[in-house]
C-alpha positions as CSV (number, residue, x, y, z in Angstrom):
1,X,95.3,95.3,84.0
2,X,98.7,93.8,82.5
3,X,101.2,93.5,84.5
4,X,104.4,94.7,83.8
5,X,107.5,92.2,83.6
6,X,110.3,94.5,83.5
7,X,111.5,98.0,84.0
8,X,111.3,100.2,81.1
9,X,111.1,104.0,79.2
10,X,107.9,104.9,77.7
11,X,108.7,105.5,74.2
12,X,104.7,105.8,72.8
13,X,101.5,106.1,74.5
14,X,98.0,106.1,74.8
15,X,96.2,107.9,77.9
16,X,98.8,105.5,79.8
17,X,98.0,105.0,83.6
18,X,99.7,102.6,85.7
19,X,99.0,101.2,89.9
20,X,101.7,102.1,91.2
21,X,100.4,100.7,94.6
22,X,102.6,97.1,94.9
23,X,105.7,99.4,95.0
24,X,104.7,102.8,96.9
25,X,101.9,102.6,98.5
26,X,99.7,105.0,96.6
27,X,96.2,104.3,95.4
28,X,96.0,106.4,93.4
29,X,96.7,105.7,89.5
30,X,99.6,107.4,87.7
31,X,99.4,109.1,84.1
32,X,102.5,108.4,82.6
33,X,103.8,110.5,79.0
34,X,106.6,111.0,77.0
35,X,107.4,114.4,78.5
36,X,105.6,113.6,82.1
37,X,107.1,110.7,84.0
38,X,108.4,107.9,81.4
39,X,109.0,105.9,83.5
40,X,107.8,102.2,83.7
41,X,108.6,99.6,87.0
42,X,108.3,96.0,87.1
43,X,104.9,94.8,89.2
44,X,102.6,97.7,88.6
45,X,99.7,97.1,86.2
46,X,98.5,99.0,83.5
47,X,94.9,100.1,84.2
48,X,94.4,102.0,81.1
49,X,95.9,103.4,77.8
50,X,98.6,101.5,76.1
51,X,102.0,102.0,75.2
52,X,105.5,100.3,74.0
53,X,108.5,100.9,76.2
54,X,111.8,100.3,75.6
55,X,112.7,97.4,78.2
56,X,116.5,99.1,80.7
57,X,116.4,96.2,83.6
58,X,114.5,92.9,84.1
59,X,114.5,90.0,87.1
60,X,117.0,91.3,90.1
61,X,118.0,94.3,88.8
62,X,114.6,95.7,88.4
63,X,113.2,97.8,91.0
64,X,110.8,95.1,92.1
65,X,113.7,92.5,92.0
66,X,116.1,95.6,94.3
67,X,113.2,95.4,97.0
68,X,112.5,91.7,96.8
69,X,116.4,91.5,97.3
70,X,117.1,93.8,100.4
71,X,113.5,91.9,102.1
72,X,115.3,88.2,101.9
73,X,112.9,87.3,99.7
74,X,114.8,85.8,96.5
75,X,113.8,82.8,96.8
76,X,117.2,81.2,97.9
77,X,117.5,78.5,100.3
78,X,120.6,78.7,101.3
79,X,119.7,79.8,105.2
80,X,117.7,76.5,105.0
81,X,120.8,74.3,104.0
82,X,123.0,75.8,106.5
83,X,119.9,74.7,108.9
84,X,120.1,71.5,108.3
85,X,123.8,71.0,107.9
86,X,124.3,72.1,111.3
């Protein structure tokens, strides 16, 4: 499935599921509606359906980006250059 870039509101689908599993843990697949969970996070994959959302937070302020933040895992190097400084 496509994977989604950025976190978002469902504003129209189409028998929309999404895996969920990069970010909770869960196998299962999740329906998402316009009156049931809206909803869309950055690194799940749509498995079936479509849909449009209407894009509310992309790169570090996404929910992916918020984890991959508090884990260390940005991508920064400054603990390297203070490494090799001293």
């Amino acid at each position: 499935g496509d994977l989604l870039p950025a976190d978002g509101v469902l504003i129209q689908g189409n028998d929309l599921k999404i895996d969920e599993s990069a970010l909770t843990g869960e196998s299962d697949h999740v329906r998402k509606s316009l009156d049931k969970d809206p909803l869309l996070l950055s690194g799940t994959h749509v498995m079936e359906g479509s849909g449009r959302m209407v894009v509310t937070a992309v790169g570090v302020n996404s929910q992916s980006g918020i984890i991959f933040t508090l884990l260390g895992a940005t991508g920064d190097d400054e603990d390297d250059s203070r490494d090799r400084k001293g």
